[in-house]
C-alpha positions in Angstrom: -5.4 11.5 19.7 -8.7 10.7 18.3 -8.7 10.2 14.3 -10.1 12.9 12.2 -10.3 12.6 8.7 -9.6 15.9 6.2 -10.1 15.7 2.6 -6.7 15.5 1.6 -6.0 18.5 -1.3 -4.0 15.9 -3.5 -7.5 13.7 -4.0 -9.3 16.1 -5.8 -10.3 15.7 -9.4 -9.6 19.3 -10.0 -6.2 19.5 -8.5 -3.3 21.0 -10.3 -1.3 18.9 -12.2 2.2 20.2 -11.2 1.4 20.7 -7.6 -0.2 16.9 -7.9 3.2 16.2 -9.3 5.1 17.9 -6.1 2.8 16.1 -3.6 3.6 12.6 -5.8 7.9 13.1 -5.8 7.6 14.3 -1.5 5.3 10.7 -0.9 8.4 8.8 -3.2 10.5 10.3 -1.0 9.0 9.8 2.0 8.6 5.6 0.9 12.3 5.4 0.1 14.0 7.5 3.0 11.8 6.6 6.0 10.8 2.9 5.7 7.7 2.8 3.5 9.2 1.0 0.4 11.7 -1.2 2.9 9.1 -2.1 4.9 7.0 -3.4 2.0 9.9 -5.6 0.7 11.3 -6.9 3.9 8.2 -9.2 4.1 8.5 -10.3 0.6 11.9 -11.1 1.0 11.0 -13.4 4.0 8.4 -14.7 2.5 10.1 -15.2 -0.6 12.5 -18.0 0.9 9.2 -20.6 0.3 8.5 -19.3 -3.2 9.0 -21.7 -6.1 11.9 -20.4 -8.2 9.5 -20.5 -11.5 6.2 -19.3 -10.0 4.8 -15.5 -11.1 3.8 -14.2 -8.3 0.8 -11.9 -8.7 0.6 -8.6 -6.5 -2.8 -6.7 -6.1 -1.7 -3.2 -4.7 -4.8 -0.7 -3.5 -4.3 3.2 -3.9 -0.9 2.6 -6.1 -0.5 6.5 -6.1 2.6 6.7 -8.9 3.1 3.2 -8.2 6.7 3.8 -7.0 6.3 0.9 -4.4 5.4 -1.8 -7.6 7.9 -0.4 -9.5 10.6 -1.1 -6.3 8.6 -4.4 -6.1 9.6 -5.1 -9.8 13.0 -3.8 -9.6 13.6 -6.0 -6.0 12.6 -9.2 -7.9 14.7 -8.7 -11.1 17.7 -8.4 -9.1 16.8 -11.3 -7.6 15.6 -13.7 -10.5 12.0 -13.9 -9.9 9.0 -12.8 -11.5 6.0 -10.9 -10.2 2.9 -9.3 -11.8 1.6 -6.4 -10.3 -2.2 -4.9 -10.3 -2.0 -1.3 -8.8 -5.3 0.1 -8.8 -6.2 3.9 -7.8 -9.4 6.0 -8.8 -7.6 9.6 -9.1 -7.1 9.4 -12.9 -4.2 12.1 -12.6 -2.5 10.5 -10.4 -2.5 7.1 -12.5 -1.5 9.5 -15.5 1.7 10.4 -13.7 1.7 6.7 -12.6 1.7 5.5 -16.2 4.8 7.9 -17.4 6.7 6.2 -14.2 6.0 2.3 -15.6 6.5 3.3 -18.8 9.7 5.4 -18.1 11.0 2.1 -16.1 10.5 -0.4 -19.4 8.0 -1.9 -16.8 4.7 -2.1 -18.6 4.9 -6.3 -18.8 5.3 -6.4 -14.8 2.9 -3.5 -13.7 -0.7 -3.6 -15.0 -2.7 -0.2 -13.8 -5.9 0.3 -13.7 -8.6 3.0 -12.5 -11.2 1.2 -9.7 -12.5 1.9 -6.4 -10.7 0.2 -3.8 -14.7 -0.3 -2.0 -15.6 -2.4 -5.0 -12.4 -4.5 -5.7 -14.3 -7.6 -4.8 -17.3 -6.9 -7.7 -13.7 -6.5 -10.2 -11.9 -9.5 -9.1 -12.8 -13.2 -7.4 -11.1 -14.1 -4.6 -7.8 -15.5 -4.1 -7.2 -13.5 -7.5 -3.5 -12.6 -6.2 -1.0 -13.8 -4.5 -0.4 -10.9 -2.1 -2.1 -7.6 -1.4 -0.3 -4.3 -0.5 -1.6 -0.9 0.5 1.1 1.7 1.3 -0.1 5.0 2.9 -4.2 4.3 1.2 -6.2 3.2 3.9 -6.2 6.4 5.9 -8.2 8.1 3.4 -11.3 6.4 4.5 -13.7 6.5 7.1 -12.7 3.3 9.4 -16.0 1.0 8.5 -14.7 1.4 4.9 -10.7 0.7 5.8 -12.0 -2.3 7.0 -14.1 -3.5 4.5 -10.9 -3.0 2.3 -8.8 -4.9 4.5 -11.1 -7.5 4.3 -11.3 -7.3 0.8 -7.3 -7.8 0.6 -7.4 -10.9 2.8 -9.9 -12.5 0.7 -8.8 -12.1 -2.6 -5.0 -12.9 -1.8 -4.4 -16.7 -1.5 -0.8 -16.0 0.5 -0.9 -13.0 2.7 -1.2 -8.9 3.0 0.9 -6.0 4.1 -0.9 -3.1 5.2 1.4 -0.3 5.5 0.6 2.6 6.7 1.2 6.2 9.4 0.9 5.3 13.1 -1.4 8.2 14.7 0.0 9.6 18.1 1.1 13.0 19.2 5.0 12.6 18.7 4.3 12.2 14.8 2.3 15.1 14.5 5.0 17.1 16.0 7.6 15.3 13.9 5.8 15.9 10.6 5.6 19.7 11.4 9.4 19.9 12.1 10.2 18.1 8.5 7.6 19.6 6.4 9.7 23.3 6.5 10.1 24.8 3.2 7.6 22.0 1.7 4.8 23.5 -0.5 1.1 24.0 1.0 -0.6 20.9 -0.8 2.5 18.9 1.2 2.3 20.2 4.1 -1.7 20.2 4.3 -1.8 16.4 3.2 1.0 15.6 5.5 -0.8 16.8 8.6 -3.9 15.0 7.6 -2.5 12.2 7.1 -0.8 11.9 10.7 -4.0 12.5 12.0 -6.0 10.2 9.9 -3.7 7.3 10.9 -4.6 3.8 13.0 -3.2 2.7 16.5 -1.9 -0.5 16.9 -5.2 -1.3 19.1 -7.5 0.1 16.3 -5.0 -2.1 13.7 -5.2 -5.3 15.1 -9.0 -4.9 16.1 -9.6 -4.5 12.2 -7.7 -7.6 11.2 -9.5 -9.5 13.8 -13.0 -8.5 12.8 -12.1 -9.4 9.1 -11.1 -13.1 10.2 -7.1 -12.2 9.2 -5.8 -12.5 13.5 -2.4 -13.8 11.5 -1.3 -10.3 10.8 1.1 -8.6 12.5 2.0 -5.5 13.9 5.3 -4.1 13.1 6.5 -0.3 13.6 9.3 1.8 11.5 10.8 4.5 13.1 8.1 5.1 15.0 6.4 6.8 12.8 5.0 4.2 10.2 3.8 0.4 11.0 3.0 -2.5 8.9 -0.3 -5.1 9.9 1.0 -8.3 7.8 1.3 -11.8 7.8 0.9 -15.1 5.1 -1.8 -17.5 5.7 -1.1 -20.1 7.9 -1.7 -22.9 4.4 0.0 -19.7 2.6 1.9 -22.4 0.2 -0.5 -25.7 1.1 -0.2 -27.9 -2.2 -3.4 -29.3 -1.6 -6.9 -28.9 -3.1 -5.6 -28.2 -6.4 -3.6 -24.8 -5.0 -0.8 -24.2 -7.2 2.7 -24.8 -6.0 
C-alpha cells in the first residue's frame, strides 16, 4: 500500500465539539485495549531500572490529543514512587479543552503541563535536550513524511535520554481489520480510522526516518500487528559526565 494522506475530520477547527468528544473516548479506547498506552510504558519501565530514585523525569509528548497517554504516564509512576513532568503539546485548541477537563479531572495539573504549539516548530519553543524523553502516540501520521521527519528529528534532539514513536503500521491486513471493528462506530470514527491506516509508516519507511535524523538507536517493535513503536535511549542516555545530571 502506498501512503495517502486524508485530512482527518477530527483536526478541523470547526469540528463539532460532541462528535470531537466521541472521536477523543474511541482513540482512549483504542490506546488502552490494543497496545497503544502499554506500549508507551513498557519502555519506560525498562528504562526506568537506571533512573535515579529522586530524579524528575521530564516528558515532552507531541500531539497529546486528551492526553490520556500522560495521564497513564503519571498514574504508572505514582504507583511506582517516581516523579515525572509532562509537556503535552497539540495545536487543535478543542481538543486541548477536552484535554484540560481530563488533567484537571485526575488532580493532575502539577505533573501535566499543556500547552497549544505546532509540533513543526517545537525546536524555535524549546532548546535542546529540554526533556528527558519524547513520546508521540498516533501524531506523526498526520503529516506529510518530510514534515514527520523533521519532527522525529526534533524529538531526538531535544530529549537528552531517548524517544518512543508510537504509532499505526500501514499494510493491507489493517485496513481490513479496522473496517471489521469500526461497525456501529460513528462517521467522524470511522472516517479518521480509515485514514489513519492508510496514512501509517512501514517498518522500511520507519527506520529510514530515524537513520536520516542521526537516531539509527531506535528500534522497531510491532503490537498486534497492527501498531509499532520506533524507540530506543541514547547510547550515553544516563552518562554523568560533562556536567549531565545524574
Amino acid at each position: 500500500m502506498e501512503r495517502v494522506l486524508v485530512g482527518e475530520l477530527m483536526d478541523d477547527p470547526g469540528v463539532d465539539p460532541a462528535e470531537l468528544a466521541r472521536a477523543l473516548a474511541y482513540i482512549r479506547g483504542v490506546n488502552r485495549l490494543l497496545f497503544g498506552t502499554r506500549a508507551c510504558l513498557h519502555h519506560l519501565e525498562r528504562w526506568s531500572r537506571r533512573w535515579p530514585k529522586d530524579a524528575e523525569i521530564r516528558v515532552l509528548d507531541v500531539g497529546t490529543g486528551s492526553a490520556d497517554i500522560p495521564l497513564a504516564i503519571v498514574r504508572w509512576a505514582r504507583e511506582r514512587g517516581r516523579r515525572v513532568h509532562i509537556t503535552a503539546i497539540d495545536n487543535h485548541e478543542k481538543t486541548l479543552d477536552v484535554a484540560r477537563g481530563r488533567v484537571r479531572e485526575a488532580g493532575a495539573e502539577g505533573a501535566i503541563e499543556l500547552l497549544s504549539a505546532d509540533a513543526l516548530t517545537l525546536e524555535a519553543r524549546f532548546a535542546p535536550g529540554s526533556f528527558d524523553y519524547a513520546h508521540a502516540g498516533l501524531f506523526l501520521h498526520h503529516l506529510q513524511t518530510p514534515d514527520a521527519g523533521r519532527v522525529l528529528g526534533a524529538m531526538h534532539r531535544l530529549s537528552r535520554r531517548g524517544v518512543i514513536w508510537n504509532d499505526l503500521v500501514r499494510s493491507r491486513w489493517g485496513a481490513v481489520a479496522v473496517h471489521a471493528i469500526l461497525v456501529g462506530q460513528p462517521r467522524m470514527v470511522k472516517h479518521d480510522a480509515v485514514a489513519s491506516v492508510r496514512a501509517g509508516f512501514t517498518r522500511a519507511e520507519a527506520e529510514r526516518m530515524a537513520r536520516d535524523v542521526g537516531a539509527p538507536h531506535l528500534r522497531w517493535r510491532t503490537w498486534l500487528l497492527h501498531r509499532f513503536t520506533l524507540a530506543g535511549e541514547r547510547p550515553d542516555a544516563w552518562d554523568t559526565r560533562d556536567g549531565d545530571r545524574p
